[in-house]
N, C-alpha and C positions, 0 to 999 in steps of 0.2 A: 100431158103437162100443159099448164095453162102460158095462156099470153104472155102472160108476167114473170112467172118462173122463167121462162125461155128467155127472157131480154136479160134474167138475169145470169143466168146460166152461158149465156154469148157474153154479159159484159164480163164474168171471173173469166174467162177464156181468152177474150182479148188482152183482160192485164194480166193476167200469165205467161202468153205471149209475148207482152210487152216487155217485161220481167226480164225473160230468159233471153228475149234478143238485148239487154239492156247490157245484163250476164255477160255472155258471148261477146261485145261489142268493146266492152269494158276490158276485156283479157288482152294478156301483154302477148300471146303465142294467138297464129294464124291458123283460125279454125273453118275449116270447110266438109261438107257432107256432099259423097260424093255416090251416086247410085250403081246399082250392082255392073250398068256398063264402065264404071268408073268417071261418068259425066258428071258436073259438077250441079248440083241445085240448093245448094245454100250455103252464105261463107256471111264473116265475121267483118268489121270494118279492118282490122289489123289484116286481112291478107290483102284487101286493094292497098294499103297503106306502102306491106314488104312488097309484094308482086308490082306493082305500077298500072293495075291493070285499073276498070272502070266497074262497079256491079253489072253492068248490061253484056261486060265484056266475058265477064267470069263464069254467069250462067251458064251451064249449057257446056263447058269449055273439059275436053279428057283431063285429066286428072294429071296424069302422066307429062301435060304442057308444063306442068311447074315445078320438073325435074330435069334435072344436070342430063343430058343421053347416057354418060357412061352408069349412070346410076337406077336407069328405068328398068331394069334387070331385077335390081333388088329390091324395088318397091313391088312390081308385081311377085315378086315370090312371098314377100313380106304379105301382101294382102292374100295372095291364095291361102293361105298358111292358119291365117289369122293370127298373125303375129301382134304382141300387143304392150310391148316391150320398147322403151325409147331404143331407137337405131339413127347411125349418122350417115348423112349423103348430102350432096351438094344441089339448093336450091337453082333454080332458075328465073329471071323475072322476064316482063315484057320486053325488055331491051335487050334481052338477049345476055347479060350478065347474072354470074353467078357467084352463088355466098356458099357458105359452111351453114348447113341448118342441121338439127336434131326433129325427129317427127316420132309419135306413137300416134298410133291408129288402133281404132277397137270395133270391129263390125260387129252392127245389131240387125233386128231383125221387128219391122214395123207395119202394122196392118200386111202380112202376108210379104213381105214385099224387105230385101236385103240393101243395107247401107253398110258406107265405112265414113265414119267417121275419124277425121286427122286434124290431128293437130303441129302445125310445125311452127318452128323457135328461130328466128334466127340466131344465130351465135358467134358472127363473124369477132363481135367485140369479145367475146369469150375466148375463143381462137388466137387472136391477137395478145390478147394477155397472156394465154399460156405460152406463143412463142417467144414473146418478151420476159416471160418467166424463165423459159428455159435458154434466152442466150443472157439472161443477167447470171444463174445459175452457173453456165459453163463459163463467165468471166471470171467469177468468185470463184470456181475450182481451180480454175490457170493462175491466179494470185494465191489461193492456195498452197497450191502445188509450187508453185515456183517464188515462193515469198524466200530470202535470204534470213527470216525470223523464224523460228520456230513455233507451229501453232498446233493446237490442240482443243479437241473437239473431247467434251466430259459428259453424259447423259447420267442416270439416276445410279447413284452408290458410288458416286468418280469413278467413273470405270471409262478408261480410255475408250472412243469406239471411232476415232479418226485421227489423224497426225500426217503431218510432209515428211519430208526427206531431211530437210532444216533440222529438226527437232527432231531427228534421227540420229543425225550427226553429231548433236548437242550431248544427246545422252548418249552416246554408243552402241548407236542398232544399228543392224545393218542396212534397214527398211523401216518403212513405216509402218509395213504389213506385222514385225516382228512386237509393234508394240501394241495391236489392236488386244484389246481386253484387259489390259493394265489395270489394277487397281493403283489410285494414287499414293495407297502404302507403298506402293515397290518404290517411289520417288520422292517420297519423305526420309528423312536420314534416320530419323526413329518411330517408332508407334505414335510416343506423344509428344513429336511434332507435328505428326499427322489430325490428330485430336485437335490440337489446340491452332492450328490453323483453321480447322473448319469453326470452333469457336467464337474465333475472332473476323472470321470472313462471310459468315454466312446469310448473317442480316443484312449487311454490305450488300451482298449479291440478290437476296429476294427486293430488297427496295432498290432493286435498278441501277444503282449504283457502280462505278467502276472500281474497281481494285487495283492499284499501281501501288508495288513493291519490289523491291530487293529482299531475295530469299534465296535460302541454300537447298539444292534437288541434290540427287543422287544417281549417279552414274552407273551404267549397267555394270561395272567394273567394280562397282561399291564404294567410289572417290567423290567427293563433294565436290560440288559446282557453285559457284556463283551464277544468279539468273535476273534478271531484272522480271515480272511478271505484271502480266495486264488481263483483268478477266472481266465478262461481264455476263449475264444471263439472257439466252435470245429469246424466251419468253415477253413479249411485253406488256403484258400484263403485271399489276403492280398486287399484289407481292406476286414475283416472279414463281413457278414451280419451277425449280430446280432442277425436276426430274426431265424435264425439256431438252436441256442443256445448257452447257458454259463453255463459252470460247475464251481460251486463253492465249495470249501472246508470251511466246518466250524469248529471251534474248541471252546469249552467253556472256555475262561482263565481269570474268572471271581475271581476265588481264586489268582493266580496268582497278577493279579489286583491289589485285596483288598491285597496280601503282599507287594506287591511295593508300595502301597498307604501309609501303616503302615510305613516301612522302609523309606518312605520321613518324615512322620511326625515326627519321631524320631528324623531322619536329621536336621532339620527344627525347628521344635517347642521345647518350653519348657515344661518338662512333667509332670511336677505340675501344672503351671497354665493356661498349653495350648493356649501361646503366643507365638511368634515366638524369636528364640534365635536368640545371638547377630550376629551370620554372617548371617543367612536369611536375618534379618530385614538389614543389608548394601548391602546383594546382589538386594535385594526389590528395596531398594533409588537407586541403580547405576540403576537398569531397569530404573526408572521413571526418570533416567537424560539421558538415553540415546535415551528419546521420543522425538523429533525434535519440538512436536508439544502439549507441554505441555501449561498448563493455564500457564499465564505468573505473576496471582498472585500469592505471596509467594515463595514455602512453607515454612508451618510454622514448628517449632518441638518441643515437650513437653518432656521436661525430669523429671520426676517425683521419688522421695525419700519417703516411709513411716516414717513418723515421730515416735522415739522412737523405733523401732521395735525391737532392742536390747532388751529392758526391756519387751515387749512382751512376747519372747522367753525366757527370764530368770525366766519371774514372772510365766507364765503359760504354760511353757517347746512347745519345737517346734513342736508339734501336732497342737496346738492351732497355731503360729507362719506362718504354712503349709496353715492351714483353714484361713486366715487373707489374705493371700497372693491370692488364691485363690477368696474370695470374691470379692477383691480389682480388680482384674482379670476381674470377671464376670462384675462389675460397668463399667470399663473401655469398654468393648465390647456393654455395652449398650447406650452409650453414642457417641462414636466413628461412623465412616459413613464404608459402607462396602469396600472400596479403601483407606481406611487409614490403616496405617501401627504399629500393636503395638508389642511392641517387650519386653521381660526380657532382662535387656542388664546383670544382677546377684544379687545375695543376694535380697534386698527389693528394688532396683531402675526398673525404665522401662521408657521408650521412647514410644513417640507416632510421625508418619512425617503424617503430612496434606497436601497431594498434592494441590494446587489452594484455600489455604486457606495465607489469610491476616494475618495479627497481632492481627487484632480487632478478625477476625474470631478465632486465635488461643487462646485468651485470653479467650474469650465465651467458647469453649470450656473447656479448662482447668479448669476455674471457677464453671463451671458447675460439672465436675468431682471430683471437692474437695469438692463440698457442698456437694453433693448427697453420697461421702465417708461417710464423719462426721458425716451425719445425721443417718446412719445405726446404726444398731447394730449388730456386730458381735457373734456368738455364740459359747460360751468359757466354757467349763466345766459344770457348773449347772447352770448359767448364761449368758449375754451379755455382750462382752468390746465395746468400744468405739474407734475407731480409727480417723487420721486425716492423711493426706498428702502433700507436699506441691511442686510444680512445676512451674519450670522454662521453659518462653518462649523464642522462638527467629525464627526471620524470616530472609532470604534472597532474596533480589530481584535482586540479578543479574542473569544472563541465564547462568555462569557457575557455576552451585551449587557444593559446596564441602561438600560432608556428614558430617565430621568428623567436619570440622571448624561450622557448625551450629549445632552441638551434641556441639562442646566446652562452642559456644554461650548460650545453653539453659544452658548448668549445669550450667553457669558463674550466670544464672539468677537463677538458683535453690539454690545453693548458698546464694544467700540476701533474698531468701524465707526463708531458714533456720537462717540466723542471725536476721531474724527481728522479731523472734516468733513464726516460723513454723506456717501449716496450712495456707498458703499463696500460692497466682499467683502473680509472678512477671516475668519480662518482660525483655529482654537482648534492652540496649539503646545503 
């Protein structure tokens, strides 16, 4: 090989050299080549960096110096072995402290002559994260676990696959463990609520979003529940996979419920005969004028007067007065269809609105309602009275209905019920 070739042949050698210490130098894991005595004769900048030690210091230095003592046991079996496999043990540095490192090692074999090459990692910051990982984890299970709410853990096809004790109690399991695998059909009251909740909730949940509602679940018992519910998806990634999970909050606000329930009916109804008082019953008829797409016959409206009722109350004091009212109440509910409207408008009078009932329909009606009064007998002290009623019809057929002007109409007919001998249907012309 000539002059030339050779200076050029040393100078690719040199920057190959320079290359691969550049390599080495450059890597985040402490790399050292250490010879078959396990002496040290070549390391990376990152192990003077981890170690503390000097290059002058490192040359030359056992292998075994940069191991934890309980852990030189494992290293030399790892090297006889030729183990080449990441393994964990606890570094050592010059001052005598020590970390959590990770190391593989890979012995070769170079000009005749056997190396191991190691590389180690420190990891203490990885270490650290996991124990911080695992005592946030064990807070979250003891909140959990011991939350007064009911929660539940949903992964892919709502299939229950975690729950407390809370939410145990909620639905009536005896355990948590009793509910693992649930589909969330068994907790929907029908098939197609189940349906149509995931309809309505689903995009909600993959765009990250929270779900706060009031909803009715179902009890292992097969009794509906009032729930207040809070969900969201722990994926966070935006659209969420679903298949992840959804944590949901439950809450029992079934008393609750039944007080708002109570506190409407009071609103609302009359509480003697348990018909709707007189501004329900006008907010009722404005609903049904403000349907676009109401029957176009009628409605009709009954305004009805107990005959006499004064001497009722005087002859047989208003106990009896109350029980009359009442009866008359229950006849009217029986006779009536479930979307008709009946209301105490006060004292012994009451209204009835017929949505998509005629004249003729509203007449049948009402007729039927006074016979079937008349014909009772009411029970009055140690005996039966006999009562009678009499009401007035009136229909509207035009599309813009005015409540008040057809309540005038019917009284106008209730009215010549009453001058013609009570105990009469007549009819607004």
């Amino acid at each position: 090989m000539g002059a030339d070739a050779l200076q050029k042949y040393i100078f690719e050698l040199k920057e190959q050299l320079e290359l691969q210490t550049l390599i080495a130098d450059s890597s985040s894991e402490s790399i050292g080549v250490f010879g078959e005595d396990m002496h040290c004769v070549a390391v990376n900048k990152e192990v003077l960096k981890v170690l503390g030690y000097s290059h002058g210091e490192v040359i030359g230095m056992h292998g075994l110096n940069f191991i934890a003592d309980d852990y030189r046991e494992l290293v030399k079996e790892k090297i006889s072995t030729r183990y080449d496999q990441p393994y964990f043990v606890m570094g050592k540095r010059k001052d005598g402290s020590v970390f959590p490192a990770e190391i593989r090692g890979r012995t070769v074999e170079l000009r005749d002559r056997i190396y191991r090459i190691s590389a180690m990692r420190d990891i203490s910051y990885l270490k650290a994260t996991e124990m911080e990982l695992r005592e946030t984890l064990h807070e979250l299970g003891i909140i959990f676990e011991s939350s007064r709410v009911g929660m539940m853990f949903l992964q892919g096809g709502r299939i229950l696959k975690r729950a407390n004790q809370a939410l145990a109690d909620i639905l009536g399991y005896e355990s948590p463990a009793d509910m693992i695998g649930l589909s969330m059909l068994d907790l929907h009251l029908t098939e197609e609520k189940f349906h149509e909740f995931g309809r309505l909730y689903y995009y909600t949940l993959v765009n990250k979003a929270q779900v706060n509602i009031e909803y009715q679940l179902r009890r292992r018992d097969g009794k509906s529940l009032w729930c207040s519910l809070s969900g969201q998806a722990v994926d966070v990634n935006v659209p969420a996979d679903l298949n992840r999970g959804v944590l949901w909050v439950v809450d029992d606000i079934s008393l609750r419920k039944a007080e708002e329930d109570r506190l409407v009916l009071l609103a609302t109804t009359d509480s003697l005969t348990g018909a709707y008082n007189r501004r329900e019953f006008f907010r009722l008829v404005e609903l049904f004028m403000s349907n676009e797409n109401r029957n176009p016959a009628g409605p009709a409206m009954l305004m009805i007067d107990l005959d006499d009722f004064k001497k009722i109350n005087d002859s047989y004091g208003h106990e009896v007065g109350d029980a009359v009212l009442k009866y008359f109440a229950d006849v009217c509910r029986a006779v009536i269809r479930e979307d008709d409207v009946f209301a105490r408008m006060g004292g012994e009078e009451f209204a009835v609105f017929l949505p998509g009932t005629d004249l003729t329909g509203g007449i049948t009606v009402a007729e039927r309602m006074r016979r079937k009064f008349a014909e009772s007998e009411v029970p009055a002290l140690d005996g039966f009275i006999h009562c009678t009623a009499s009401i007035g019809v009136a229909t509207m057929s035009s599309r813009r209905l005015d409540p008040e002007r057809l309540l005038r109409m019917a009284d106008m007919a209730l009215y010549d019920a009453k001058e013609s001998g009570r105990n009469q249907v007549c009819f607004y012309d």
